[in-house]
N, C-alpha and C positions, 0 to 999 in steps of 0.2 A: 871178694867183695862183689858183690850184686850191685849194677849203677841203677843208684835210683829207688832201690829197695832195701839196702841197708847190706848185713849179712847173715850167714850160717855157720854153723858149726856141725860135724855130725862128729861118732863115737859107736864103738859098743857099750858103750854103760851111758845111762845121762849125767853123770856129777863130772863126766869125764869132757862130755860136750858143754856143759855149761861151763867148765875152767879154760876151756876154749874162748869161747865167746867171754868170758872176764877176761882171757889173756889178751886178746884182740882190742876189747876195748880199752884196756891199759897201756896197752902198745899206740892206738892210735893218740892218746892223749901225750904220753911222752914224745911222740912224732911232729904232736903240732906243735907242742913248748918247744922243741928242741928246733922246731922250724922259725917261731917267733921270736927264738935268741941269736939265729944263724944258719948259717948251712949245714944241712945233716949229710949224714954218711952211713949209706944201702950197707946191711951186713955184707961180709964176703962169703965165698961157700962155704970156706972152711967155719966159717962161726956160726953157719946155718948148719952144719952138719954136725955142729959141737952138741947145740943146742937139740935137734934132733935127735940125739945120740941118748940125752938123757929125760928125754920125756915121758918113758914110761916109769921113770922112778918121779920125777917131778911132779906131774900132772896127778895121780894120786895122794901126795902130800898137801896140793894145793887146795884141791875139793874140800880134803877134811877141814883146811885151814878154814874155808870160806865156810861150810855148815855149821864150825863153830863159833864165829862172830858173825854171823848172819841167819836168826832164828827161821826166819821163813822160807829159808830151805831144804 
């Protein structure tokens, strides 16, 4: 997160950075809900590293998801 300026996302491909930057801001919406019902709770490594583990099969699934309900990309 950039303070102040929002954020980035980089990639070698761009569908690949752009599912970034949707994951981010999907993540920060569920962060704030889950903050406006209660106290949240920070992944642990282990579910960061789960999650890590499959994002190169993930993140190419999610692109196409998004260029197919969303024409203008």
């Amino acid at each position: 997160m950039l303070r102040g300026n929002g954020a980035f996302t980089v990639s070698g491909a761009p569908g690949t950075a752009v599912t970034r930057m949707w994951l981010l801001s999907a993540t920060c919406r569920a962060w704030l809900a889950a903050g406006a019902a209660g106290s949240v709770r920070v992944l642990s490594h282990e579910e960061i590293s789960s999650w890590r583990a499959v994002q190169p099969e993930l993140l190419p699934r999610r692109w196409r998801h998004l260029r197919a309900k969303c024409v203008h990309f």
